[in-house]
MMTF fields as JSON, N, C-alpha, C and O atoms, coordinates in Angstrom:
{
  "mmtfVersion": "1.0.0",
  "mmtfProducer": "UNKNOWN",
  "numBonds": 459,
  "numAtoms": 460,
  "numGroups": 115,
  "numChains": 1,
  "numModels": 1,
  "chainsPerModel": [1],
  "groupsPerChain": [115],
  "chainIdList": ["A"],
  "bondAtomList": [4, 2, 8, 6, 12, 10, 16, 14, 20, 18, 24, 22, 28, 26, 32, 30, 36, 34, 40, 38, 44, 42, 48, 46, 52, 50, 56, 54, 60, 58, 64, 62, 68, 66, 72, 70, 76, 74, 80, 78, 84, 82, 88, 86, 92, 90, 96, 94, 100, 98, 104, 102, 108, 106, 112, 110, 116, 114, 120, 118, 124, 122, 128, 126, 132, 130, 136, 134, 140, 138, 144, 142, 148, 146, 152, 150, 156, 154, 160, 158, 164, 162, 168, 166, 172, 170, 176, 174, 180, 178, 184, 182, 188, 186, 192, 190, 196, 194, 200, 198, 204, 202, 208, 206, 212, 210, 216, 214, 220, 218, 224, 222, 228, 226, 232, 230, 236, 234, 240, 238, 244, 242, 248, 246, 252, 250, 256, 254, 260, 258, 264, 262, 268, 266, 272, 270, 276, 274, 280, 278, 284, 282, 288, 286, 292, 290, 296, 294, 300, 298, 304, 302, 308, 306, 312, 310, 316, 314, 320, 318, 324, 322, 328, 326, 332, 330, 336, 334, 340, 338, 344, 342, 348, 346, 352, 350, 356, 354, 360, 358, 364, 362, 368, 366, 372, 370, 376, 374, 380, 378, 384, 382, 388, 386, 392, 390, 396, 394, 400, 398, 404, 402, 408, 406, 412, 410, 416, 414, 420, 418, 424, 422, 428, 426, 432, 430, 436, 434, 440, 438, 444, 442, 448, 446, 452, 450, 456, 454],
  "bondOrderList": [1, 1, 1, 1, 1, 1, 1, 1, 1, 1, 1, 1, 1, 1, 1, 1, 1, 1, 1, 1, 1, 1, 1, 1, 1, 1, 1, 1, 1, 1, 1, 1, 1, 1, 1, 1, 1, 1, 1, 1, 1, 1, 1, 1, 1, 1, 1, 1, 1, 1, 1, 1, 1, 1, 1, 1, 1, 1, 1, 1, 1, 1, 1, 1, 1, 1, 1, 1, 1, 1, 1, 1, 1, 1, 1, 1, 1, 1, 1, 1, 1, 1, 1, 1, 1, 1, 1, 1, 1, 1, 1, 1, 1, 1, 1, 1, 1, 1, 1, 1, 1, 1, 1, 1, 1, 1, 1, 1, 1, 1, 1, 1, 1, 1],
  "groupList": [{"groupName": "UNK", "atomNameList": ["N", "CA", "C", "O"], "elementList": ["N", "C", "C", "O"], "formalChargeList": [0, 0, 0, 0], "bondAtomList": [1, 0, 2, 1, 3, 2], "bondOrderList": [1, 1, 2], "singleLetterCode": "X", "chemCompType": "L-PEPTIDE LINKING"}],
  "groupTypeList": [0, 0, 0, 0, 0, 0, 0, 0, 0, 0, 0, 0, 0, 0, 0, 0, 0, 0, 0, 0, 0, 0, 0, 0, 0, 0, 0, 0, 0, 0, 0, 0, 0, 0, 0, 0, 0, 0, 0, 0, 0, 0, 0, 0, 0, 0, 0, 0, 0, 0, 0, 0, 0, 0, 0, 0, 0, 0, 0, 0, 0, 0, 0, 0, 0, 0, 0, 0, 0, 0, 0, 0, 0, 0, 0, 0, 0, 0, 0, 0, 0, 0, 0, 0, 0, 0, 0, 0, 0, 0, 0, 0, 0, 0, 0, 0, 0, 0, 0, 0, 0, 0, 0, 0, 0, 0, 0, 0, 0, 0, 0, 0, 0, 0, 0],
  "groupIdList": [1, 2, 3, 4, 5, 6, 7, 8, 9, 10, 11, 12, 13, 14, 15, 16, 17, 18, 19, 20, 21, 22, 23, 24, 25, 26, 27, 28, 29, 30, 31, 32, 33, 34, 35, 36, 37, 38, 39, 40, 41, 42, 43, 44, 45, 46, 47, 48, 49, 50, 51, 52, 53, 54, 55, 56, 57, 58, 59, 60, 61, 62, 63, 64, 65, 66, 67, 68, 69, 70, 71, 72, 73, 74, 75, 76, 77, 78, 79, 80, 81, 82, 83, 84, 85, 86, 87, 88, 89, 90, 91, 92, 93, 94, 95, 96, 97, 98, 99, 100, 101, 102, 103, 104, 105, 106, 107, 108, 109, 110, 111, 112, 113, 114, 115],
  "secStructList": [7, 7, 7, 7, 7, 7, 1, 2, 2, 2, 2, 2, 2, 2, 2, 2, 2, 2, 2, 2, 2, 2, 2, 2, 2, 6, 6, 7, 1, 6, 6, 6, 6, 1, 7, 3, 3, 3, 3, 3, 3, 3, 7, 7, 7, 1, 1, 1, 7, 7, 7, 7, 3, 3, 3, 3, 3, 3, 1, 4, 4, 4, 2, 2, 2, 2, 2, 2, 2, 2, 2, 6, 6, 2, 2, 2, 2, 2, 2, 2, 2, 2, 2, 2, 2, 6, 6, 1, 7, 1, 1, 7, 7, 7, 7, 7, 3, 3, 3, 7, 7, 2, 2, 2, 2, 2, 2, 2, 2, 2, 2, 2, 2, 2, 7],
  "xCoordList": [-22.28, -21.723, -20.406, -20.256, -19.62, -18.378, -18.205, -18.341, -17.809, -17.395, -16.248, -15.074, -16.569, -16.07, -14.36, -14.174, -13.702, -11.696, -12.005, -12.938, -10.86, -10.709, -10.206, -10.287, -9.544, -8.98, -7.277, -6.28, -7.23, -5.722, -5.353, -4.237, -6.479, -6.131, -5.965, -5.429, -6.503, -6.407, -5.179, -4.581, -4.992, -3.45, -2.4, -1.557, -2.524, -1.406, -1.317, -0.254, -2.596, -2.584, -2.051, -1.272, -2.687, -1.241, -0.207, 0.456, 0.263, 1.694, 2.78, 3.881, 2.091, 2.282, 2.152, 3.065, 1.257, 0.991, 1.931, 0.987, 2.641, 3.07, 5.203, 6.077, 5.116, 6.237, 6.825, 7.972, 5.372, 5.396, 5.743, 6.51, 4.865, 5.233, 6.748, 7.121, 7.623, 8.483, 9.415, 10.295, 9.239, 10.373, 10.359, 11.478, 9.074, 8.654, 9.765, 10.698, 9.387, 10.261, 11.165, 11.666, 11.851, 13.178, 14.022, 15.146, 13.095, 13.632, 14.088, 14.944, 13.157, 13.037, 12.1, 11.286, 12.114, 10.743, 11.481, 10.801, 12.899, 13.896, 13.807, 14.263, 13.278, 12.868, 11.569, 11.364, 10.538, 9.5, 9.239, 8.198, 10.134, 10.406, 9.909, 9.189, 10.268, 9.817, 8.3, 7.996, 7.763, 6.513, 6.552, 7.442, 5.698, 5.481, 4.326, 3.391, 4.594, 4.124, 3.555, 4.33, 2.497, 1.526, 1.003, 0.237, 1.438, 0.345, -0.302, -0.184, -1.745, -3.102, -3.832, -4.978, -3.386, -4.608, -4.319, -4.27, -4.159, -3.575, -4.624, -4.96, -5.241, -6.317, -5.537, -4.648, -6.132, -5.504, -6.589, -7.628, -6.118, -7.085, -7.656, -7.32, -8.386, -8.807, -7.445, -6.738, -7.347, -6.11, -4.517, -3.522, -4.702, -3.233, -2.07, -0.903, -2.687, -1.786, -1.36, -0.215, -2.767, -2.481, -2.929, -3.863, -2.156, -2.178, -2.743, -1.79, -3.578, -4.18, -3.9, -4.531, -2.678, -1.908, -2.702, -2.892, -3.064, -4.164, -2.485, -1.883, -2.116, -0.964, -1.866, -2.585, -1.547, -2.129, -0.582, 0.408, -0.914, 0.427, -0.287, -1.365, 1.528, 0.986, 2.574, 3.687, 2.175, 1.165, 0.884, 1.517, -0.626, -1.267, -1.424, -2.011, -0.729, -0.654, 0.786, 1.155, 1.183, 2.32, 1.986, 2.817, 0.874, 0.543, 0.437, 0.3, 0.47, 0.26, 1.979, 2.276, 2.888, 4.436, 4.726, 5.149, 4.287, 4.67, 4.158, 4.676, 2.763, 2.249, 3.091, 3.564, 3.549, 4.699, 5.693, 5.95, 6.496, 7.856, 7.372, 8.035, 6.183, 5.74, 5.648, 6.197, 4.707, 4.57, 5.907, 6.511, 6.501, 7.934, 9.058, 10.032, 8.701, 9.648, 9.044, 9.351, 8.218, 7.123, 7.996, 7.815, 8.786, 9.316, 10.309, 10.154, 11.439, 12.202, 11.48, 12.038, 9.94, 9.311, 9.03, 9.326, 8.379, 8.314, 8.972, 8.646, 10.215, 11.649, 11.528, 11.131, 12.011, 12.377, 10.975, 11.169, 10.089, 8.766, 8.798, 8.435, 9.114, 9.89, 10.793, 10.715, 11.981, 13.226, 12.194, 12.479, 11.575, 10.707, 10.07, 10.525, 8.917, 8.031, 8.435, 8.304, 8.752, 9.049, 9.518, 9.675, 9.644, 9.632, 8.043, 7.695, 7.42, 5.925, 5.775, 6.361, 5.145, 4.555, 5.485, 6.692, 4.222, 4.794, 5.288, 6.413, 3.681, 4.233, 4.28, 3.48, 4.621, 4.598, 3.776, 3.756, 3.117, 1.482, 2.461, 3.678, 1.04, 1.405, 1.012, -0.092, 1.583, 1.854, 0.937, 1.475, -0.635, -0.94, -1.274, -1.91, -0.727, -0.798, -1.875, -1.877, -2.781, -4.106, -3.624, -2.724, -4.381, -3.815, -5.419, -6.559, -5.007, -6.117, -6.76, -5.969, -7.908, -7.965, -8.778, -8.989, -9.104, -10.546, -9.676, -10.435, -7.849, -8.198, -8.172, -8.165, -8.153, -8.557, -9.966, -10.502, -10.465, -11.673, -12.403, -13.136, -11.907, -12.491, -11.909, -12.646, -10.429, -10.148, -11.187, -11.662, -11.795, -12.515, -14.213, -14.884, -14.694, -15.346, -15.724, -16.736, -14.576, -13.769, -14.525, -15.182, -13.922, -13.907, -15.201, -15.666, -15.836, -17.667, -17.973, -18.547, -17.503, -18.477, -18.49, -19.363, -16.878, -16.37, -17.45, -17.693, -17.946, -18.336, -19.62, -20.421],
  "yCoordList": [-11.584, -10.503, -10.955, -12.085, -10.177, -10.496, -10.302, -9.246, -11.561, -11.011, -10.37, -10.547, -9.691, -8.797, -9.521, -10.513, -9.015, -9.377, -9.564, -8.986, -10.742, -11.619, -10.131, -9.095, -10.46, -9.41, -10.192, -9.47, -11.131, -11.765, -11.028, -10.54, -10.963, -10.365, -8.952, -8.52, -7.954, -6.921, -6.299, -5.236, -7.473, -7.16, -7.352, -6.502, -8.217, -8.408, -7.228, -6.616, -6.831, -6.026, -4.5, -3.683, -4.542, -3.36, -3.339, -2.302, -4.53, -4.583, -4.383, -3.838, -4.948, -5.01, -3.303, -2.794, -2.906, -1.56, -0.841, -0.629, -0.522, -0.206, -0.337, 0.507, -1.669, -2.088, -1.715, -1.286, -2.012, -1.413, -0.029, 0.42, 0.576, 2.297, 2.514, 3.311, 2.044, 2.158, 1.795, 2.587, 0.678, -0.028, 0.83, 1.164, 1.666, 2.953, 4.043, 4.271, 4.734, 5.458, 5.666, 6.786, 4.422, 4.512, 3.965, 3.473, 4.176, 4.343, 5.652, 5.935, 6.382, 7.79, 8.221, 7.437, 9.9, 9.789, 10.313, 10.763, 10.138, 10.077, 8.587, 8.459, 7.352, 6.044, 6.192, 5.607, 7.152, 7.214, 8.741, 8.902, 9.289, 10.08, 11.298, 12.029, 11.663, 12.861, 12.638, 13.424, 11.871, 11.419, 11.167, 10.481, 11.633, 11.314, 9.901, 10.008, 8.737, 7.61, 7.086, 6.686, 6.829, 6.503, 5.457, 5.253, 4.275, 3.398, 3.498, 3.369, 3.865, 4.025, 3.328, 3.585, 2.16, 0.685, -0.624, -0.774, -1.462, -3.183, -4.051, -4.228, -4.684, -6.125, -7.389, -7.652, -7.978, -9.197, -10.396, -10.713, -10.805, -12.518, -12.986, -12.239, -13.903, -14.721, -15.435, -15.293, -16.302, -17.117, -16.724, -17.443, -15.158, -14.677, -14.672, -14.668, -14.674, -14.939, -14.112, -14.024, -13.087, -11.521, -10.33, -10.248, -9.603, -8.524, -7.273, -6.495, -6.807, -5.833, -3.93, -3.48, -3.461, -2.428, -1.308, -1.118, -0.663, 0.442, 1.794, 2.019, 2.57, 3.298, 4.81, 4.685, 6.047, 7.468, 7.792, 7.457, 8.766, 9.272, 10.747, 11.215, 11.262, 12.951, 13.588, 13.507, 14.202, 14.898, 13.269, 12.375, 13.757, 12.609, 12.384, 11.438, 13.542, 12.995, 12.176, 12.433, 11.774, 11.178, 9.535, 8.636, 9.45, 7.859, 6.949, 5.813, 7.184, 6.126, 5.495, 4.461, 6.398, 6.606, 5.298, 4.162, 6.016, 5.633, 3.889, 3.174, 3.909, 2.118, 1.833, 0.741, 2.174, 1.22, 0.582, -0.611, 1.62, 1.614, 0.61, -0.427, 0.673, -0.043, -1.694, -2.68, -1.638, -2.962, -3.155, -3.372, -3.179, -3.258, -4.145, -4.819, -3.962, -4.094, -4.784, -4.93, -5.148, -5.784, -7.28, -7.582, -7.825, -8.899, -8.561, -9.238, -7.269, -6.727, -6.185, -6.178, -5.576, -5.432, -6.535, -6.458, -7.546, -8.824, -9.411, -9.936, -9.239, -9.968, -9.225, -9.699, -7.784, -6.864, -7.074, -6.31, -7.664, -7.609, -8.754, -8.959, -9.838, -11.186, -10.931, -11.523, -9.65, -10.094, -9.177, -9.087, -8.855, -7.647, -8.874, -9.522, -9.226, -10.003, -11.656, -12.028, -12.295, -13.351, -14.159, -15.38, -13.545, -13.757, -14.4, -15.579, -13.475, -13.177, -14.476, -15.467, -14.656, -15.211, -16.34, -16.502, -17.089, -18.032, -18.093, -18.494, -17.338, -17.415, -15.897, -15.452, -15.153, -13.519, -13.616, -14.256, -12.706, -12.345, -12.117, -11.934, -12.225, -11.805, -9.886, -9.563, -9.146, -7.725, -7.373, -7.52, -6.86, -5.984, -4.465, -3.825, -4.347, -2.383, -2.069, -2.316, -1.394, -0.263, 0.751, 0.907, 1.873, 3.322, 3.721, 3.396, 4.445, 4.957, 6.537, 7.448, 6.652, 7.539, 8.801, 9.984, 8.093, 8.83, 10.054, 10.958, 10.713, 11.956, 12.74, 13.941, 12.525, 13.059, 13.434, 14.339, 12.152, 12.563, 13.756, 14.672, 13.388, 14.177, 16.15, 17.118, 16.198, 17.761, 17.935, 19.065, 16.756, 17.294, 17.82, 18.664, 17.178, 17.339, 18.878, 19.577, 19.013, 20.343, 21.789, 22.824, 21.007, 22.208, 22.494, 23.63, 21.481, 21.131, 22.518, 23.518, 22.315, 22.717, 24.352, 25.203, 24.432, 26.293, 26.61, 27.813, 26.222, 26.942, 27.329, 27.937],
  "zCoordList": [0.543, 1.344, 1.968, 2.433, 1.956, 2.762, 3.884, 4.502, 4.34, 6.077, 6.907, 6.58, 7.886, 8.384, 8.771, 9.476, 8.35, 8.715, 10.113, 10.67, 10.933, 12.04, 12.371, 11.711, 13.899, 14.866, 13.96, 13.943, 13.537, 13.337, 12.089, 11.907, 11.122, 9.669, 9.503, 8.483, 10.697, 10.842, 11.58, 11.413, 12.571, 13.213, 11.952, 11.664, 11.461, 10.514, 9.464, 9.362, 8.542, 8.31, 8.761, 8.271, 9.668, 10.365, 10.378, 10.344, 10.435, 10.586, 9.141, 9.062, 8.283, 7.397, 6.529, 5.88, 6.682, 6.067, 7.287, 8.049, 7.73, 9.042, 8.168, 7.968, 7.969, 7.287, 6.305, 6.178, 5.0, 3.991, 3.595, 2.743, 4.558, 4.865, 4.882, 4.021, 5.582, 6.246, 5.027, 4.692, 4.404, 2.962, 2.211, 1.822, 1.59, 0.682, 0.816, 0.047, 2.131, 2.349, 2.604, 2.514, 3.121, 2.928, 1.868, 1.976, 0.526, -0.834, -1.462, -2.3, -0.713, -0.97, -1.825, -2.314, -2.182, -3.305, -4.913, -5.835, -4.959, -6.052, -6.583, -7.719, -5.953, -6.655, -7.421, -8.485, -6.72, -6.974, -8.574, -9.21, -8.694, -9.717, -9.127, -9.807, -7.708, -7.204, -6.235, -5.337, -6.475, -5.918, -4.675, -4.174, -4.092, -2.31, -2.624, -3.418, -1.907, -1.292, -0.509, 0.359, -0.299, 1.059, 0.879, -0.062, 2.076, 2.252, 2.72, 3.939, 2.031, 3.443, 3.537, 3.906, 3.22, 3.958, 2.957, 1.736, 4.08, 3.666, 4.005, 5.176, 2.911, 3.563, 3.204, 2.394, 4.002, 4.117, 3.745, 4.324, 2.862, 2.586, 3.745, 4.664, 4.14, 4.982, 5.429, 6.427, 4.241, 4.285, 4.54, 4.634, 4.621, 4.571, 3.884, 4.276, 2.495, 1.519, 0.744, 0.302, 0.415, -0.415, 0.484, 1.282, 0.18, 1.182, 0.226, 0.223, -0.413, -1.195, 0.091, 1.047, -0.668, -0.611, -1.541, -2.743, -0.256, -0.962, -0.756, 0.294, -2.515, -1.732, -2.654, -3.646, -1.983, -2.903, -2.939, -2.289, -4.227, -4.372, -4.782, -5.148, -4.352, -4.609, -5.238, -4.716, -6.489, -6.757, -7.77, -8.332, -7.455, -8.622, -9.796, -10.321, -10.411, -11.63, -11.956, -13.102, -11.646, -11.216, -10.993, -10.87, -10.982, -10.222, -11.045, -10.59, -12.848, -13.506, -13.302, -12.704, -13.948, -13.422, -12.364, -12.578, -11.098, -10.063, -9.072, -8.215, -9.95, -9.932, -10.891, -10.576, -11.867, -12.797, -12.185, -12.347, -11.207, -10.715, -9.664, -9.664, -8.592, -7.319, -7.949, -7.458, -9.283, -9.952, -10.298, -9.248, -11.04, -11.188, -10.025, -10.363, -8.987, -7.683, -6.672, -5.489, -7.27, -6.365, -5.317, -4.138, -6.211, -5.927, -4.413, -3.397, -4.515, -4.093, -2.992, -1.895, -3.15, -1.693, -0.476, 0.717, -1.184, -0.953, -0.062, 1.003, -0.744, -0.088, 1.273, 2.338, 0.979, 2.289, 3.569, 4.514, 3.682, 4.179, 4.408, 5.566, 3.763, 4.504, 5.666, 6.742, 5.247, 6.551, 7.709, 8.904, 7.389, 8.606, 9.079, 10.021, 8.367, 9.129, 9.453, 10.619, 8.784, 8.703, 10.413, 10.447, 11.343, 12.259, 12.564, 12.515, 12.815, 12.765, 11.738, 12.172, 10.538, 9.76, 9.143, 8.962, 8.896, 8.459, 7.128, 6.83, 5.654, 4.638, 4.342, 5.166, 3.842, 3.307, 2.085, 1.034, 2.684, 1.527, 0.433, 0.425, -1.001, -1.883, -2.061, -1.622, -2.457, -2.194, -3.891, -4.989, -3.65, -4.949, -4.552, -3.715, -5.295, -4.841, -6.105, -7.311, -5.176, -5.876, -5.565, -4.74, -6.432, -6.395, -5.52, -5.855, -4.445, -3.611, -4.3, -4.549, -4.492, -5.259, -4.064, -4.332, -2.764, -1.875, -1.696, -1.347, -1.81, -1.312, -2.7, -2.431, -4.161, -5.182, -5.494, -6.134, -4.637, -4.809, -3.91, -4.285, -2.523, -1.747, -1.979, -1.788, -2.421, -3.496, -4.19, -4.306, -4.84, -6.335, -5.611, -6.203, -4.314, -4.052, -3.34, -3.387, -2.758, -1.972, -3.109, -3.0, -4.055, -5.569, -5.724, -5.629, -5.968, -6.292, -5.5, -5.93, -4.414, -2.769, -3.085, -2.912, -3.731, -3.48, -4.478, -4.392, -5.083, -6.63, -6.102, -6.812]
}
């Protein structure tokens, strides 16, 4: 079983998804090929090394697209999340972005319900 994230890995995590948010959008959603961008939740290793970037995108069909472009640039996020945090931290996580799927799911569930 895994144990529950420190109060340290969760602060950071915020901060970080907080950051991240912030580098996204001020790419615009013309980087993203029209796609709106959301980071909605960052875990953090024990060790603080990978930062697992939960992001949904809308419209969703758009998201295979748009993890291309996120994987793609990954390095270039990295960097920018260094000059943010790097004050703060010592080393800058490594950045993997998952595609969040809970509000597709929860539409699809929506649909279930009307019928």
């Amino acid at each position: 079983m895994e144990k529950a994230p420190s109060t340290r890995q969760l602060k950071i995590a915020r901060e970080i998804q907080k950051d991240l948010a912030e580098i996204l959008r001020s790419k615009g959603m013309a980087a993203f090929g029209g796609a709106m961008v959301t980071v909605s939740e960052v875990r953090v290793s024990p060790d603080l090394s990978i930062a697992k970037t939960y992001v949904s995108i809308f419209p969703s069909a758009k998201a295979d697209t748009v993890m291309g472009i996120l994987n793609e640039n990954l390095r270039s996020y990295r960097g920018e999340l260094g000059r943010v945090v790097g004050k703060q931290l010592r080393i800058v996580p490594e950045i993997v972005f998952f595609l969040d799927t809970s509000l597709d799911y929860a539409e699809h569930i929506e649909e279930l319900l009307k019928k």
